[in-house]
LOBAFI-911315 format. One record per residue: residue number from 1; x, y, z of N, C-alpha, C in turn. Coordinates in steps of 0.001 Angstrom, whole numbers. Last residue first. Layout:
N
<roza NUM,<X,Y,Z>,<X,Y,Z>,<X,Y,Z>>;
...
***
This chain:
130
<roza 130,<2773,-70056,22020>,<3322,-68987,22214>,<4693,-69174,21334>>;
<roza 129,<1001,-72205,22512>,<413,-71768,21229>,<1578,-70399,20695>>;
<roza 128,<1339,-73792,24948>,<1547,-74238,23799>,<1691,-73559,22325>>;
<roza 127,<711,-71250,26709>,<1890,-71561,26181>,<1939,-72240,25218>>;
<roza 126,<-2358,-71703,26866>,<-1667,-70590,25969>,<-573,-71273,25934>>;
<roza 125,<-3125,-73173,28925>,<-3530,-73185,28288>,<-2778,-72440,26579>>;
<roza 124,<-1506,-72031,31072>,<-989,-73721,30635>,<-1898,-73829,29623>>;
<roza 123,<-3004,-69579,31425>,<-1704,-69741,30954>,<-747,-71175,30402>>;
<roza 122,<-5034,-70639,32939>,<-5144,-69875,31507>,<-3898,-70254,30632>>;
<roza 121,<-4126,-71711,35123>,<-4957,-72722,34104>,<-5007,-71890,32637>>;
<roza 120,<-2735,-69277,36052>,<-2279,-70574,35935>,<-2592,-71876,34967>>;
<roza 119,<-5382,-67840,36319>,<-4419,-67342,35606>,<-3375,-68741,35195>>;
<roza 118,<-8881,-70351,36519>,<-7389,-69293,37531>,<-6689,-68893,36220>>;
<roza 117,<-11412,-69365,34806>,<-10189,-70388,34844>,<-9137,-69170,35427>>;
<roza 116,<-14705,-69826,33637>,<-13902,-69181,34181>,<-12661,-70185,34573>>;
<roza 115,<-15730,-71328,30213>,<-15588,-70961,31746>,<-14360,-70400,32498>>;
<roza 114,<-14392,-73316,27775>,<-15487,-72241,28454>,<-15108,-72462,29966>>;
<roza 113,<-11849,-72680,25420>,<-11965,-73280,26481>,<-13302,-72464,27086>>;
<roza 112,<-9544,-73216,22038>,<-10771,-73030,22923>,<-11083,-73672,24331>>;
<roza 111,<-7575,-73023,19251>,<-8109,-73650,20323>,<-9088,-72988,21004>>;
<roza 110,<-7489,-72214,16305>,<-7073,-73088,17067>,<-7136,-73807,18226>>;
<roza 109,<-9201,-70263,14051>,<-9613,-71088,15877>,<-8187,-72111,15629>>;
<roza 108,<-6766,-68055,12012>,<-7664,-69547,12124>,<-7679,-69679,13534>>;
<roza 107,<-5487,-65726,12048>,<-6360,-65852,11476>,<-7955,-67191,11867>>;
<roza 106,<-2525,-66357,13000>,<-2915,-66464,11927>,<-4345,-66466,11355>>;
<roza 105,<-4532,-68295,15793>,<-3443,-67323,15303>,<-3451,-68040,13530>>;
<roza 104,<-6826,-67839,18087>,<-6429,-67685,16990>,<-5112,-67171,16359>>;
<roza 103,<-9187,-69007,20772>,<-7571,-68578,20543>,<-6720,-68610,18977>>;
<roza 102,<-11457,-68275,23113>,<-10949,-68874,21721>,<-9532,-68050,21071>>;
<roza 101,<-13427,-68121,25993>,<-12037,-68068,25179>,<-11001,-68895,23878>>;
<roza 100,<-16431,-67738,27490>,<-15389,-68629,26401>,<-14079,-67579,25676>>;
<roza 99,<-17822,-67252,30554>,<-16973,-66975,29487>,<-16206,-67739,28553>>;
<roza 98,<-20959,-68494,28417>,<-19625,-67628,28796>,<-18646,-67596,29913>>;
<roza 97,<-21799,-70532,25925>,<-21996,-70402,27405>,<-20937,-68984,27378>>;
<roza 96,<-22107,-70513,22992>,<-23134,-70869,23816>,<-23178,-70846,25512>>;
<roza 95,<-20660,-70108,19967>,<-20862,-69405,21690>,<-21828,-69726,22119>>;
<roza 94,<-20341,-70412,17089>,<-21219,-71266,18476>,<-21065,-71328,20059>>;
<roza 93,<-19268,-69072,15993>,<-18340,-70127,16443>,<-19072,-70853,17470>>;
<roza 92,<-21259,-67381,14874>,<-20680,-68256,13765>,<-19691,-69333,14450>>;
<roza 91,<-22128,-66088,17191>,<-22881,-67390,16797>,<-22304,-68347,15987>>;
<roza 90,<-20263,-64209,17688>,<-20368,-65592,18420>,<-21023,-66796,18156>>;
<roza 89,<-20262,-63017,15448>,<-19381,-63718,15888>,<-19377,-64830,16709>>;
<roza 88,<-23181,-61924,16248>,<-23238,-62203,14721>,<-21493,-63165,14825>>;
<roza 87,<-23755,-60397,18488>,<-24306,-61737,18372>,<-23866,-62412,17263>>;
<roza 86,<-22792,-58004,20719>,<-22275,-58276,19086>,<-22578,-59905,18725>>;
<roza 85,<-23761,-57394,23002>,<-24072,-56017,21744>,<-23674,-56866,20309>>;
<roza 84,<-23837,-60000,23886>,<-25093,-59105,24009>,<-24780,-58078,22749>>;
<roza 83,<-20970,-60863,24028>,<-21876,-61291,23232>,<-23425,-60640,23496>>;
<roza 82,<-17658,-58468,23923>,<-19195,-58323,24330>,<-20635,-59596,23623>>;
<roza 81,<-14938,-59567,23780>,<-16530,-59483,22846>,<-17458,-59487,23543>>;
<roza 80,<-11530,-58240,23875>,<-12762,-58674,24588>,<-14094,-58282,23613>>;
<roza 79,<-8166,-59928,23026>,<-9539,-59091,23048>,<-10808,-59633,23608>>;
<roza 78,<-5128,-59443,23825>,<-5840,-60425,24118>,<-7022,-59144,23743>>;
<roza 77,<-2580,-60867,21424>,<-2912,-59745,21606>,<-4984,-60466,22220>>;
<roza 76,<1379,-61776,22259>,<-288,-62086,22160>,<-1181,-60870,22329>>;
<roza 75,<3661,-60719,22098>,<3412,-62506,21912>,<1707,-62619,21579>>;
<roza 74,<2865,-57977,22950>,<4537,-58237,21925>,<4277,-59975,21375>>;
<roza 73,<1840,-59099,26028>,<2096,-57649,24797>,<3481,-58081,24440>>;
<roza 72,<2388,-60471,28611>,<2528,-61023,27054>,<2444,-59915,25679>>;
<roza 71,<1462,-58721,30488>,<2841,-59711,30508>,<3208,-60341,29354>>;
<roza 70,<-619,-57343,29658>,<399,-56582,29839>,<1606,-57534,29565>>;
<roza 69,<-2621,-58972,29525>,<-1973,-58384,27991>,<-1223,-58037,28415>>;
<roza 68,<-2438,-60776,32196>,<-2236,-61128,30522>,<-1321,-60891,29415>>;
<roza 67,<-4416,-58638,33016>,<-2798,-58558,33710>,<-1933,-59494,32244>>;
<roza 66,<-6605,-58724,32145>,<-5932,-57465,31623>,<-4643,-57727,32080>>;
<roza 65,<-7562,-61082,32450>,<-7227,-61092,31012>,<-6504,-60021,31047>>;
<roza 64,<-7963,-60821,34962>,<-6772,-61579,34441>,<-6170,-61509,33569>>;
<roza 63,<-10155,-59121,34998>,<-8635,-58840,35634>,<-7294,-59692,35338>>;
<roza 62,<-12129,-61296,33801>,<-11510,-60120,33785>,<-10272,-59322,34006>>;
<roza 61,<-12596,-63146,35502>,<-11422,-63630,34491>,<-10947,-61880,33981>>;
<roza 60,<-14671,-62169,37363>,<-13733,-62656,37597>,<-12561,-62928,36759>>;
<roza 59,<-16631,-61022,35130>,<-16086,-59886,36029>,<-15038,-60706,36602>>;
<roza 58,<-17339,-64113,34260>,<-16656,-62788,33440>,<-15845,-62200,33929>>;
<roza 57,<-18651,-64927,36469>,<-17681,-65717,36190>,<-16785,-64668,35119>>;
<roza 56,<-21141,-63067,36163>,<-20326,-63257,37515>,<-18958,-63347,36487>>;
<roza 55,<-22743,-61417,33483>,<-21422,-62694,33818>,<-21136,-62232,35089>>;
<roza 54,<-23414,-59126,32639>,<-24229,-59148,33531>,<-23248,-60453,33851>>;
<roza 53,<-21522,-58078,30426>,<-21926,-57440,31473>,<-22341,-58321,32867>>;
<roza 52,<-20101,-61234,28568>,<-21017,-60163,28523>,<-21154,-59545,30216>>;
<roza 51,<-17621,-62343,26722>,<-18319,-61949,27852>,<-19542,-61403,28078>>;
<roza 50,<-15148,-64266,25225>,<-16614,-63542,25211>,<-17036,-63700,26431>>;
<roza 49,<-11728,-62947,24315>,<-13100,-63054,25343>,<-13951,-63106,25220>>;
<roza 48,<-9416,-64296,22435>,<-10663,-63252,22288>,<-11138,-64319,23406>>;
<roza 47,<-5933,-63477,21563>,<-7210,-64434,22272>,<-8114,-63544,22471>>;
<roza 46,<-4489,-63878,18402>,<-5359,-63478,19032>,<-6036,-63944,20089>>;
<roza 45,<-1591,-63720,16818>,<-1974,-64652,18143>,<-2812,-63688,18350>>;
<roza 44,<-683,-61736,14731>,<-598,-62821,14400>,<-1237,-64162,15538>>;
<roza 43,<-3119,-59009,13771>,<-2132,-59347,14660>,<-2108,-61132,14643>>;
<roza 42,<-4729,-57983,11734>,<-3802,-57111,12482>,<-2928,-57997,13015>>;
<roza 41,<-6532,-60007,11179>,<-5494,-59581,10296>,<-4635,-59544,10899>>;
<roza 40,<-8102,-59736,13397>,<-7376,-60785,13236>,<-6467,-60818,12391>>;
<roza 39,<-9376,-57194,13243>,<-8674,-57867,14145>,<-7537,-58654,14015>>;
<roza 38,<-10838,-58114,10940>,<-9760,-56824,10651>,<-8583,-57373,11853>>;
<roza 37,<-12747,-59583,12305>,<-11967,-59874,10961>,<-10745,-59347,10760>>;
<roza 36,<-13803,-57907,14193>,<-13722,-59281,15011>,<-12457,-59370,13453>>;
<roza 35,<-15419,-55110,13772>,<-14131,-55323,13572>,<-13278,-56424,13971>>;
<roza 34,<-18319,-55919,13391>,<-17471,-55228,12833>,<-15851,-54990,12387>>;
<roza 33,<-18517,-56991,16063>,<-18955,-57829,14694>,<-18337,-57659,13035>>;
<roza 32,<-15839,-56004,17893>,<-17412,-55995,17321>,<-16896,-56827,16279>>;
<roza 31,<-13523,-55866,20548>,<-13808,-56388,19467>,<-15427,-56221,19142>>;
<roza 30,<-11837,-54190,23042>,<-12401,-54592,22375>,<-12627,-54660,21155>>;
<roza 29,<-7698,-55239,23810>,<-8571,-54257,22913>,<-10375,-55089,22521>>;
<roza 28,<-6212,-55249,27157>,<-7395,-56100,26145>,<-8236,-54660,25152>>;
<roza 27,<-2565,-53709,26449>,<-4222,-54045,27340>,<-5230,-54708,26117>>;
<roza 26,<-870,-53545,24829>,<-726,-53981,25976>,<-2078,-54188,26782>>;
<roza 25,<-1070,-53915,21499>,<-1629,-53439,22343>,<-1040,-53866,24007>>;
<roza 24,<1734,-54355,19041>,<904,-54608,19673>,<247,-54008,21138>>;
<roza 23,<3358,-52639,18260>,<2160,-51960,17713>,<1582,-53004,18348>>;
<roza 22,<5780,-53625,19553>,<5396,-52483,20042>,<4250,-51920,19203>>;
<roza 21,<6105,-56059,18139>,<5789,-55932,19253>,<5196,-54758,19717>>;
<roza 20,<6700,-54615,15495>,<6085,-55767,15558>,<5626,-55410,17199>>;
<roza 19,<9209,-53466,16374>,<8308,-52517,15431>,<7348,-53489,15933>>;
<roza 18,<10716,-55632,17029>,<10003,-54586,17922>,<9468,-54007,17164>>;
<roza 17,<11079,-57248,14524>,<10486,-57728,16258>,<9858,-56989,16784>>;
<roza 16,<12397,-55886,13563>,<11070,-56118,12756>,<10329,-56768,13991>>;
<roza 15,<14802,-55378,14749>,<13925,-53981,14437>,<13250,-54624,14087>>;
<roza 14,<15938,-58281,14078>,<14923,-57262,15194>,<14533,-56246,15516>>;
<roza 13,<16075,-57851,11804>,<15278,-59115,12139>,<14904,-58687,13388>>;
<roza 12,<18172,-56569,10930>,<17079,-56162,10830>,<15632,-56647,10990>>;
<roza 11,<20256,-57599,12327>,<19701,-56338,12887>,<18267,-55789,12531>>;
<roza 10,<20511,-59747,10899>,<19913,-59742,12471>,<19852,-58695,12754>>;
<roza 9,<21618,-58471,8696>,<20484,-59035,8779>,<19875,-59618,10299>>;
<roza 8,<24157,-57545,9924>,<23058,-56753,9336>,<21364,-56633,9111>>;
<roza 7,<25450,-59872,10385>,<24598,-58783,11315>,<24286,-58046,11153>>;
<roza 6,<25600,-60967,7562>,<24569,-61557,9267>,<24585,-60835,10014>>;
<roza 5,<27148,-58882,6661>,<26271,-59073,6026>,<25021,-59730,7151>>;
<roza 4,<29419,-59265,8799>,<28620,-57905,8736>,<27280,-57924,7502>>;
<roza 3,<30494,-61388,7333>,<29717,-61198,9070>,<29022,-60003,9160>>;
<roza 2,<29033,-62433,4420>,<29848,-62442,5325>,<29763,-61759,6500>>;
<roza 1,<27883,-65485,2868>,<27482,-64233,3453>,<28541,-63820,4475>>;
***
């Protein structure tokens, strides 16, 4: 292959980056029962929130999750599940406390953690997966 053939092809390796990156969301997109599947299509690293309204410990991770998407948009796309309006997801992964955070890429749980957790603890949580 010759040089302008490789940088051709690295050129087009990152136009596929950013195209890529830049349809990912920068803020937490919610998720339903409805669209929890499609979701996951869409995008190759999902972390999903379950929360619900009335959560202390929620309203706290909250803000985190949104600072998150911003710093990682383009690596990770973080969503939030209401478990009150949308019961039919959480049950299939056996949500039983909140907040839980489950972490998918490609489609498949890979990992998981309940309860509220500094940004620091979040994040030593994620890198492995980045």
């Amino acid at each position: 292959m010759s040089q302008d053939e490789e940088l051709e092809k690295l050129k087009r390796k990152k136009a596929a980056e950013i195209e890529q990156s830049s349809s990912m969301p920068s803020h937490p997109v919610a998720v339903t029962d409805a669209n929890f599947r499609e979701t996951l299509q869409k995008y190759p690293f999902v972390v999903v929130d379950f929360w619900a309204a009335w959560c202390g410990p929620c309203r706290m991770v909250e803000p985190i999750v949104e600072e998150l998407a911003r710093e990682y948009s383009g690596k990770v796309v973080f969503a939030k599940m209401n478990v009150d309006d949308n019961p039919l997801v959480p049950g299939e992964f056996g949500i039983q406390s909140i907040p839980t955070m489950l972490f998918f890429k490609n489609g498949k749980a890979v990992h998981g953690f309940i309860g509220a957790r500094p940004k620091a603890q979040i994040l030593a949580e994620l890198k492995p997966y980045l």
